[in-house]
N, C-alpha and C positions, 0 to 999 in steps of 0.2 A: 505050755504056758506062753502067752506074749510077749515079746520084750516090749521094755520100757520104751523104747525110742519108736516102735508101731503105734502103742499106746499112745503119747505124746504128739506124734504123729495125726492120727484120728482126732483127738480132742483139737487139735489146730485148726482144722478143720469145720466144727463148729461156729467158728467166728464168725459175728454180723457181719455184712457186708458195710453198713457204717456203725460203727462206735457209736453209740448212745452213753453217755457217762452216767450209771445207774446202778442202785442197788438190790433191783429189784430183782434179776436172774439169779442173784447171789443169794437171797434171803428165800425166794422161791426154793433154789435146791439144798440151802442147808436143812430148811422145814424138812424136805426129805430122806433127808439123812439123820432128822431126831436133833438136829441145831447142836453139833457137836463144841461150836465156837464159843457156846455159854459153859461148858466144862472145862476149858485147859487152865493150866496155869496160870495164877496173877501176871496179868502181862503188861508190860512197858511198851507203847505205842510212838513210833518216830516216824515223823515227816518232816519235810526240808527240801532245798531244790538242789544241796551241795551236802558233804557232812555224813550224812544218814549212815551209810556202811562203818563208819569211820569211828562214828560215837557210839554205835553197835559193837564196834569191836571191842570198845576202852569200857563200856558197860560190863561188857561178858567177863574181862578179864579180871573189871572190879568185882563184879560175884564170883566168880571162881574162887578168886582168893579167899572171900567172905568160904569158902566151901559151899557155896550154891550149886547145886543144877539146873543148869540153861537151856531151854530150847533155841531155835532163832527163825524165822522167817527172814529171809531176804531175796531180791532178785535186782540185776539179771542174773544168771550162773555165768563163771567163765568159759569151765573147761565141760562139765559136769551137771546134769540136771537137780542133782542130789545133796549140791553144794545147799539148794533154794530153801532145803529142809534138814538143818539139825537139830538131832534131840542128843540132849543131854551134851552139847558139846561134839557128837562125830555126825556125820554126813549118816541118811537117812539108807540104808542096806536096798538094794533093789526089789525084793523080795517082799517087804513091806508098803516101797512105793508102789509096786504095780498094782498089791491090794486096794492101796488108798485110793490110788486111779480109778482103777474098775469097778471101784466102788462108787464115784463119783459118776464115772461114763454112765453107768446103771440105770443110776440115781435119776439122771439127766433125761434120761430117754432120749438123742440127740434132737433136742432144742438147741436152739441159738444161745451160747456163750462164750464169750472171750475165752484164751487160754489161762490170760492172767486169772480171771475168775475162777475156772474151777479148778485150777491146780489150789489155789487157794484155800478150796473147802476140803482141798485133800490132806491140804497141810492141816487144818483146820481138826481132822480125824486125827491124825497123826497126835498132836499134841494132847489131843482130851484123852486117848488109850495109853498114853505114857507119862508118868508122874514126875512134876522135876520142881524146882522151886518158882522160879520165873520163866515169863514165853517173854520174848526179844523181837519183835512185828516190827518191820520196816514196811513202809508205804508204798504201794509201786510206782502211784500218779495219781499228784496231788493227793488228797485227802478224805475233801469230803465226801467225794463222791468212789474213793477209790475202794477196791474188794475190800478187803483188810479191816475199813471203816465199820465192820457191823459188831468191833471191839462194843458192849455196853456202859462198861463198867474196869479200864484200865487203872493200873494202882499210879500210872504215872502217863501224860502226855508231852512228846517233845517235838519241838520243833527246831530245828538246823538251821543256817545261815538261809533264804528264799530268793533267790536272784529269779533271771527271765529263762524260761526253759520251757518248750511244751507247748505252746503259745494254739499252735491250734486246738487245744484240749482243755486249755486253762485262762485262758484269755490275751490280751494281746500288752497290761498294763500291771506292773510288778505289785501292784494294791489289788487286780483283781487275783494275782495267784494266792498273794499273802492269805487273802480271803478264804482260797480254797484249802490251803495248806491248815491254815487254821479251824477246818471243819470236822478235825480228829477233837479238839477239846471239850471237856465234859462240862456238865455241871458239877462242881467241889470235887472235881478229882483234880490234883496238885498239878502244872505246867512246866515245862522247862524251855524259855524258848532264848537259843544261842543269841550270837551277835546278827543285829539285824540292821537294814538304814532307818535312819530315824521314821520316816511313814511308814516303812514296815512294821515297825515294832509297835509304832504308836496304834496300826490299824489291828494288829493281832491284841493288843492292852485294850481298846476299845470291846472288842469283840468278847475278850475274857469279861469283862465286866460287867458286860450286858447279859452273861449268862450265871455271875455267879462262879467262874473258874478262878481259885488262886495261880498266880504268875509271877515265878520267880526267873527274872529276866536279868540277861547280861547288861552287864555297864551300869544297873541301879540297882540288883541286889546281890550280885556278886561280877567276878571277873578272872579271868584265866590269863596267864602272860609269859612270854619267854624273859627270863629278866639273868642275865648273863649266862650260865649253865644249867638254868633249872627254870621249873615251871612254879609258877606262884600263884595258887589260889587265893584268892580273898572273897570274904563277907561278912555277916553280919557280928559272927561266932570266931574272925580271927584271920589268920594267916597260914595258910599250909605250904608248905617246900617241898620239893619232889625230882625226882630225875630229869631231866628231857625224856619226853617218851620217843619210844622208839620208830613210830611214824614220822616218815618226812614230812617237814613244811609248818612255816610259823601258823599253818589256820590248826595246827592240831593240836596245839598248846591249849585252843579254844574248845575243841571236841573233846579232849579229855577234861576239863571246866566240866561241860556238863553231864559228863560219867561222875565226877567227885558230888557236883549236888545232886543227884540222883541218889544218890546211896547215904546221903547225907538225909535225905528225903527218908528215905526206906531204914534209916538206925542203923545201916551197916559201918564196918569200921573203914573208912577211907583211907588211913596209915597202910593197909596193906594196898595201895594203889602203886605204890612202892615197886612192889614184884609187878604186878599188872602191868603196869607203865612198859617195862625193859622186857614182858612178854608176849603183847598184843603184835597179832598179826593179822592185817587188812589186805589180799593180795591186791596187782592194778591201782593201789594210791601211792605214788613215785616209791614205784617198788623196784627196788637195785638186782637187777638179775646176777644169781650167782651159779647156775648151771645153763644149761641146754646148749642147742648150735652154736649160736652164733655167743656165747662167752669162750666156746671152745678154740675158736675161729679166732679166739683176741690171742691165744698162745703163739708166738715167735713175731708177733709184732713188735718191734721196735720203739715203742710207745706203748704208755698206759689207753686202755678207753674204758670208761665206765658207763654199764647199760643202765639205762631206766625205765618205766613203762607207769604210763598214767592212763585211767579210763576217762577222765573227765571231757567234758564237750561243750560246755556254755561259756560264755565271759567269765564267770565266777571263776570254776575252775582252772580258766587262763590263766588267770592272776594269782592263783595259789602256784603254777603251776612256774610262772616268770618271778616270782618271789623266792622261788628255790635256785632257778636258773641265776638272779641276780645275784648271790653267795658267791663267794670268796671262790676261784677256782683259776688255776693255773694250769690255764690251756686254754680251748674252744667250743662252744657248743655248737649243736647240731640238731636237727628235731626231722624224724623220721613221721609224717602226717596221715592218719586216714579218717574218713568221718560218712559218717551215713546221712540219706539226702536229706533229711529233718533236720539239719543242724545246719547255724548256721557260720559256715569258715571263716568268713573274714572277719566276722567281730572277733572269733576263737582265736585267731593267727595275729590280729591287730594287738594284743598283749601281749603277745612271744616276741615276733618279727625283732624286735629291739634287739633281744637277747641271742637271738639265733645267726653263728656265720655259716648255716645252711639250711634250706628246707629243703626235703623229700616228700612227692608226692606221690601214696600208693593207694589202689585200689583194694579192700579188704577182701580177703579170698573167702571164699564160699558166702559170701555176704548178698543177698542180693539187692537189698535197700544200699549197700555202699556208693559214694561216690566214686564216679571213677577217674582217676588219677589226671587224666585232664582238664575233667571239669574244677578240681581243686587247685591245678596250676594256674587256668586262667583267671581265678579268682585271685590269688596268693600273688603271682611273677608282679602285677603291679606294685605291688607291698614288700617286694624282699625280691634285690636286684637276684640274690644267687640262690633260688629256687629249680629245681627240677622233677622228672619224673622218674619211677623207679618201678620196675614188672614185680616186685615183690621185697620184702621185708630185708632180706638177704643181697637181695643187688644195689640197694639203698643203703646199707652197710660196708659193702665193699667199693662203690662208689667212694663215700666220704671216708675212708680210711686210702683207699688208694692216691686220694687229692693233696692226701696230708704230706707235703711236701716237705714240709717244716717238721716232721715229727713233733711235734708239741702233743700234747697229751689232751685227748675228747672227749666231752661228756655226749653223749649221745639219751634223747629220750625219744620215744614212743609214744604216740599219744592222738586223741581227739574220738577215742572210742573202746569202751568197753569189748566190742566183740572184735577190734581187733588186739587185744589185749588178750582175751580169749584163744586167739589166734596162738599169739605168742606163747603162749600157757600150754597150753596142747602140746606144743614141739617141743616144749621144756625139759620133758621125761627126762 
């Protein structure tokens, strides 16, 4: 048998040589494979440019509770390709991926397709040969045009916070992404579209309404908030109180908002959001490391240092990201940076820089779209007098702890990319 990662391999390979954004290679090969995507599970359809994983996770954990069974589509993987595909709640066994694969490679005859694409039709199998209550589809780029999009008939569409992300795939003006983002909505299938900026939202409300989509939109029909120790939903039907969930950052108050109207949408009991809340786990969203090297490495230090690690990479994110940073903390922060060369760093860094009395600039290992740790410095050293470089995750770490002169106590984060997130994950064992 082959493994996975030969497999995976192969299908990479497929890839146009330009990206055309199209549905057409997609809908081509499911016809071949008997259009498996009209069989799975009533599915809940999420796109967004921030969010998406996050309200993915406060969904599943509101159906669990309800005793649902979940599927989930999501990507990128961190550590793991198998992560991309769960059913029923656990990661997708290799055994059945490789079938799904080769079933698709097949299928395909090796025509030109994306990887996104036809792992998707795999997931696509995966979910119609297994029985669960809901499928959980996060988008991988944009919407309208993206694989994922050949949902017909979702029981729910949502949309997440839409910032600038993508720009050469989705355009270069936050109204044309809204646009695309917004190309997952049905005709009278129910919306759920987060906090948006006012043209945003206005332009996704337009769009709904020229189609006939109802839109239950944050700030005019309901609203999610941190309001001292707890999260407070409102709308039309009242007030609900609830934990702090257990994600960091005030945007989650908001992504859990729209898991409570979702379910709210669907008749489920949202009082058990309760457990959900204090259960849900999103790795890579200011995820506090409590194992692997370098937490090992904090023992006989002399000083507390607390890890963090964020995948995010746009402005958006920044700012979720310097809204946690600007929290009550006694001591220092410090921000360990790597980013790949599609992004872009200084607007990323211009929302932190404030907050940070250090940047690290590293190049992501095994990465080869990453930036490399100089091209980031000379970007950043303008922007943050005490910025430098670092050969790796590890010497960027002992760097800023060996500086610490003061022993005062560091917060340290990670951040400007999922796969170096991934990185860190890996070594985490």
């Amino acid at each position: 048998m082959r493994s996975k990662n030969k497999i995976l391999d192969n299908l990479s390979k497929l890839h146009p040589k330009i990206i055309d954004l199209s549905l057409d290679r997609v809908f081509n090969l499911l016809k071949k494979l008997n259009n498996p995507h009209l069989s799975i599970p009533p599915a809940i359809h999420i796109a967004g440019t921030n969010g998406k994983g996050s309200t993915l996770a406060f969904l599943k954990a509101g159906l669990e509770a309800n005793k649902k069974l979940v599927h989930t589509y999501t990507s990128p993987h961190l550590v793991d390709f198998n992560e991309r595909i769960r059913l029923k709640g656990k990661k997708i066994n290799d055994s059945l991926l490789i079938q799904y694969l080769e079933t698709c490679e097949h299928a395909n005859q090796s025509n030109e397709i994306t990887f996104f694409e036809i792992t998707t039709c795999a997931a696509f199998i995966a979910f119609s040969k297994h029985k669960a209550d809901y499928t959980l589809i996060e988008v991988g780029l944009g919407g309208n045009l993206d694989a994922t999009n050949v949902i017909k008939s979702p029981y729910i569409s949502i949309i997440t916070p839409v910032s600038l992300d993508h720009q050469q795939f989705l355009g270069n003006s936050i109204l044309e992404i809204a646009t695309e983002k917004a190309g997952i909505l049905k005709p009278r299938i129910p919306a759920i579209v987060g906090k948006q900026e006012d043209e945003v939202a206005e332009k996704i409300c337009s769009i709904a309404r020229n189609q006939g989509t109802p839109i239950s939109l944050f700030g005019r029909d309901w609203s999610s908030k941190k309001h001292k120790d707890f999260l407070v939903y409102e709308d039309k039907d009242g007030i609900i109180e609830l934990p702090t969930p257990k994600l960091e950052g005030l945007h989650q108050f908001e992504n859990a908002g729209i898991a409570i109207n979702a379910l709210k949408i669907l008749n489920l009991k949202n009082n058990l959001l309760k457990k959900a809340l204090s259960n849900v786990n999103w790795p890579a969203r200011l995820h506090k490391l409590s194992s692997g090297p370098l937490v090992k490495k904090l023992k006989g230090l002399p000083f507390n240092v607390e890890i963090w690690i964020d995948g995010g990479h746009n402005q958006a994110a920044a700012k979720s990201i310097a809204s946690f940073l600007n929290q009550p903390f006694n001591g220092t922060s410090h921000i360990i940076l790597g980013m790949i060369n599609s992004k872009d760093v200084e607007t990323f860094i211009t929302e932190l820089s404030v907050f940070a009395d250090s940047i690290a600039c590293i190049t992501i290992p095994d990465e080869p779209a990453s930036l490399d740790k100089d091209e980031i410095f000379a970007q950043i050293n303008p922007l943050h007098a005490n910025t430098f470089t670092s050969d790796s995750v590890i010497h960027a770490f002992d760097t800023i702890t060996n500086k610490n002169f003061r022993e005062v106590n560091l917060r340290l984060v990670i951040c400007g990319s999922l796969y170096l997130c991934g990185h860190i994950l890996r070594n985490h064992k």
